[in-house]
N, C-alpha and C positions, 0 to 999 in steps of 0.2 A: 494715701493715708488710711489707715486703718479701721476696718467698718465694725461695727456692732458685732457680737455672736451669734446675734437674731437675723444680722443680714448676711453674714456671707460664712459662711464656710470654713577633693584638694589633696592635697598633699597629706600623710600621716607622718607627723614631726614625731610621734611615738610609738614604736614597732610595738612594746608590750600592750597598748591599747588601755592604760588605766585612767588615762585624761592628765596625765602629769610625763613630763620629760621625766627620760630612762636616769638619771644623772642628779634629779633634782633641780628646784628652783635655781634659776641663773641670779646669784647676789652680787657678783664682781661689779654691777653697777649702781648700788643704791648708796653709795659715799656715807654718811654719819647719821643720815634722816629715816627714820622710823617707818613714816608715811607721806602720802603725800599731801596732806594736808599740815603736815610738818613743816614739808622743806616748800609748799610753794603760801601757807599760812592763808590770810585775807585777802580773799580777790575783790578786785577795784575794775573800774573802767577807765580806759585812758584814750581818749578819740575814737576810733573802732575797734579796739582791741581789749579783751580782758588781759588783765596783769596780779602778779603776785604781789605780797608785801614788801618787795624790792622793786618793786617797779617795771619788771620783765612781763613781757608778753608772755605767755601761758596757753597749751590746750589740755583739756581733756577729753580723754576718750573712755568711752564705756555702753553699759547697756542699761535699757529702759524694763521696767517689769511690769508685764501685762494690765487691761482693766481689772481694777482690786475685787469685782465682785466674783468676776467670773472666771480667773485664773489666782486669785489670792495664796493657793496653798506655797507660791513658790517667797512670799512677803515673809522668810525665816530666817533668823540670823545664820544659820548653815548658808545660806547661798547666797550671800551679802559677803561673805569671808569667802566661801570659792572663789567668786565673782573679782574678789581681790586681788586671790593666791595665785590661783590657777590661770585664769582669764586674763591675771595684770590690770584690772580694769581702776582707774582712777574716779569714776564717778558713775554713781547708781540714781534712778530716777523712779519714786515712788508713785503709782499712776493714778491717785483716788479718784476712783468710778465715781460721777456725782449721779447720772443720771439712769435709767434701765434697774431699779431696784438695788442701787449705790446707795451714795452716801445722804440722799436727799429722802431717801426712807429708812436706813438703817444707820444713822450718821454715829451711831458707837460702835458697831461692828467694824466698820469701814476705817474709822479712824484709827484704832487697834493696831489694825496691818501697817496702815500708816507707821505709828510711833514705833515697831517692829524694825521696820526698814533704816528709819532712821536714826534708834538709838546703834542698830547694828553697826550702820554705815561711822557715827564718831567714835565707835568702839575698835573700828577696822583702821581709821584714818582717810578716811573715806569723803569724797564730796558728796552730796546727796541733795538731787534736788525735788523738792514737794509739790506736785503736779495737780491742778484743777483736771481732772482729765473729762472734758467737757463740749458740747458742740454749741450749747446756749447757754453760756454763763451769764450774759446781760440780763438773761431772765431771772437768774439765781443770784444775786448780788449779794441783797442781804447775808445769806447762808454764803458765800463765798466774804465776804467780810469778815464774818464770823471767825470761818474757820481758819484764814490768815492770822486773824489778830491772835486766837488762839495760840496758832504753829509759831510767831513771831516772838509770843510772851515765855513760851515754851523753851523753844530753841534758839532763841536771836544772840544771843552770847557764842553761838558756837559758831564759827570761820566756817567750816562744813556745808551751811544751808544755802540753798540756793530755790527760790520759793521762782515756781511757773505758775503765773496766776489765769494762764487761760491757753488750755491745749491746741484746740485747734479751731478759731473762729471759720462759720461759714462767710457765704457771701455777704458780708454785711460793712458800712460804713467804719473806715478806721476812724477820720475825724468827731462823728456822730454818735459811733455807738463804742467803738471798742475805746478808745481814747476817754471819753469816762469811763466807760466802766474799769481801766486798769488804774487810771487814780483815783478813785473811790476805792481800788484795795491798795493800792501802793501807800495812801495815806493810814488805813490802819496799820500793815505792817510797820512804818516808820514810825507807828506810835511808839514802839519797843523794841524795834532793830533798826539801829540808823544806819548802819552800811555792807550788810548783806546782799550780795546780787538776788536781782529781780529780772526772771525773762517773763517776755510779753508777747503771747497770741497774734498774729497777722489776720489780715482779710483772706479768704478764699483755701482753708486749712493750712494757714499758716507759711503762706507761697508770694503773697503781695508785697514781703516788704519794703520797696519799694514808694509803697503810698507813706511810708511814716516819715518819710524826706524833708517835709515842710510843717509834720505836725510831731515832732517828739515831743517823749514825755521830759516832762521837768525834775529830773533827778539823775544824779550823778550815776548810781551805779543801776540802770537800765540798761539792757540788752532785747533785742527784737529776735521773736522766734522764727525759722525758717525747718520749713519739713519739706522730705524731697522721697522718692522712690526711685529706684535707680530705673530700672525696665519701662518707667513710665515719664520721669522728670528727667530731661536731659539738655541741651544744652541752653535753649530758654530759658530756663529756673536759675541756670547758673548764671546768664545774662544778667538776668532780677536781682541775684545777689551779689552782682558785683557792681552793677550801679547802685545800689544800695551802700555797698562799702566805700566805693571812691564818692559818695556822700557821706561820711564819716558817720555812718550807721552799726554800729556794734553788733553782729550776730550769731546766736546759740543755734544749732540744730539738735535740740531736745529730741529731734526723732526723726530717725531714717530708717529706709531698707533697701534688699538690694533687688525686691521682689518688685511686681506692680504693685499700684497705689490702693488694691484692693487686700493687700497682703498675701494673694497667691496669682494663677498665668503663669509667670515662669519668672527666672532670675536672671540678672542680665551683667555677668561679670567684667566684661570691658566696659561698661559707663559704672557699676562698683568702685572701678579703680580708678576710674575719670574725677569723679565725686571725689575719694577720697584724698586723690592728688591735687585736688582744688581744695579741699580744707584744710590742708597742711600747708599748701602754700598761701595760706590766708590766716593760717594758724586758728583757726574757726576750731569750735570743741563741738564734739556731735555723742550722741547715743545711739546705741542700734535698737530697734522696734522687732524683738521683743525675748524675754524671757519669758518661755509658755510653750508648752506642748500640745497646743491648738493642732489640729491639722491642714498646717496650711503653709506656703514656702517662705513666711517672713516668721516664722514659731523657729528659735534657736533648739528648740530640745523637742526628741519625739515622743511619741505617745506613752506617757507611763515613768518618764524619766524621774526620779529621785526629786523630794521635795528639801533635802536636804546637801544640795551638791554633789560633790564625788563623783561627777560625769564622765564617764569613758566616751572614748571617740563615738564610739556605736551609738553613746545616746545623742548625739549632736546631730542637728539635719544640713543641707548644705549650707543654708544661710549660716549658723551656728559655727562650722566647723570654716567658713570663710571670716567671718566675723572674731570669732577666735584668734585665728592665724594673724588676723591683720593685730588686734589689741597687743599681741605676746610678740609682735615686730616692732611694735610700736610705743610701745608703753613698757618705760623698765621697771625694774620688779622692788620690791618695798619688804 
């Protein structure tokens, strides 16, 4: 999982190198739907599985955009639309910094980026989900209430939103601590969205799920977060989430890499593709960690890259340019 700024640190599908196929967007497969918030509309929960508004099982795939304080510049509707065109990506994840001089000191700055992201993302057709991006939200409840009921009253008409009310708990009690704290915001949101998906924070950055077995929450369209690093999470994790699932446990991966759990070491492409071929075969919808030109091997774009999309191969790093590859295999185009 992903540390602080404070703490740490393929193939070319396109010979002309402009970040877009020589030929143009491949359209032969998007049938009469616009986007894909068109043709898969209001996602629901259905046993472990999220579903469209026909009842079908459904993934998305997409990418996550860095903490808002300290990578913000890339929170622009330009790369909200690449991110769609280019990338294919079906769903974007807004990461609000609450704590490190985030949203808990600057909470009108912070929020900004926020509604950036996500008027972008219904403007693109976009899923888009609103991230506490947090490690002690128990502590912040009130101010995370807040800012839910807020996003809820705001956004809760639009099928699009998909509210993460706590990124990544540490070691801490699911039944004790995280289990109220996610209904004391699940309750405001429902004050004014009554059936928008909600994913939910695990024990241990979001790797436990497991413990929520005998303690779910009480609401129909709940889903349980699962984060994994490919070079460091490998097949115990996946253990976890599959007792998990054949407990009929719904799970989102709001956030993966293919790096270690530090977001740099190295990258580890064969458990990459392990990972990914266990979330397809589970139909599990993931994001990749991160849009940002950090330097470090889980940063999809290099140093200096364009705040407004337009990315040529060159500016992709390997995480980027595998993460890429896979969305534009995987994800047809709108």
């Amino acid at each position: 999982m992903e540390q602080p700024m404070d703490d740490v640190t393929g193939e070319n599908e396109n010979p002309d190198g402009n970040g877009q196929d020589p030929d143009g967007p491949d359209t032969g497969n998007t049938g009469s739907f616009l986007s894909v918030v068109e043709e898969f509309g209001q996602l629901s929960v259905t046993g472990n599985k999220m579903v469209d508004q026909n009842g079908n099982s459904v993934q998305l795939r997409g990418m996550s955009l860095f903490w808002s304080q300290w990578i913000g510049k890339y929170y622009t509707p330009e790369v909200v639309a690449w991110l769609k065109d280019d990338w294919r990506c079906t769903a974007v994840r807004a990461a609000l910094a609450v704590e490190h001089e985030g949203y808990l000191e600057n909470p009108e700055v912070e929020k900004q980026k926020i509604f950036a992201v996500v008027d972008a993302a219904i403007a693109n057709g976009l899923y888009v989900i609103i991230d506490w991006h947090d490690h002690h939200a128990e502590d912040h409840l009130e101010e995370s209430v807040a800012f839910f009921g807020e996003m809820a009253e705001k956004y809760g008409d639009y099928p699009n939103i998909i509210y993460e009310t706590y990124n990544e708990p540490l070691n801490v009690s699911w039944k004790n601590v995280l289990k109220p704290y996610h209904e004391a915001v699940i309750s405001e949101i429902r004050k004014y969205d009554s059936d928008n998906l909600i994913v939910c924070g695990t024990p241990n950055w979001s790797q436990d799920v497991e413990d929520v077995i005998f303690e779910k929450l009480d609401d129909p369209n709940v889903m349980y977060t699962l984060h994994y690093y490919a070079a460091t999470h490998k097949q115990e994790l996946r253990n976890k989430a599959l007792l998990a699932i054949n407990n009929n446990i719904p799970i989102f991966v709001t956030e993966y890499g293919v790096s270690e759990a530090s977001g740099d070491g190295s990258i580890d492409g064969t458990e990459a593709e392990t990972w990914w071929n266990f979330l397809d075969e589970y139909n599990i919808s993931h994001l990749n960690w991160s849009i940002a030109d950090k330097e470090e091997l889980s940063a999809a774009l290099k140093p200096g890259a364009s705040t407004i999309g337009g990315w040529a191969l060159d500016d992709l790093t390997t995480s980027g340019t595998m993460v890429r590859e896979h969305l534009r295999e995987k994800n047809k185009a709108y």
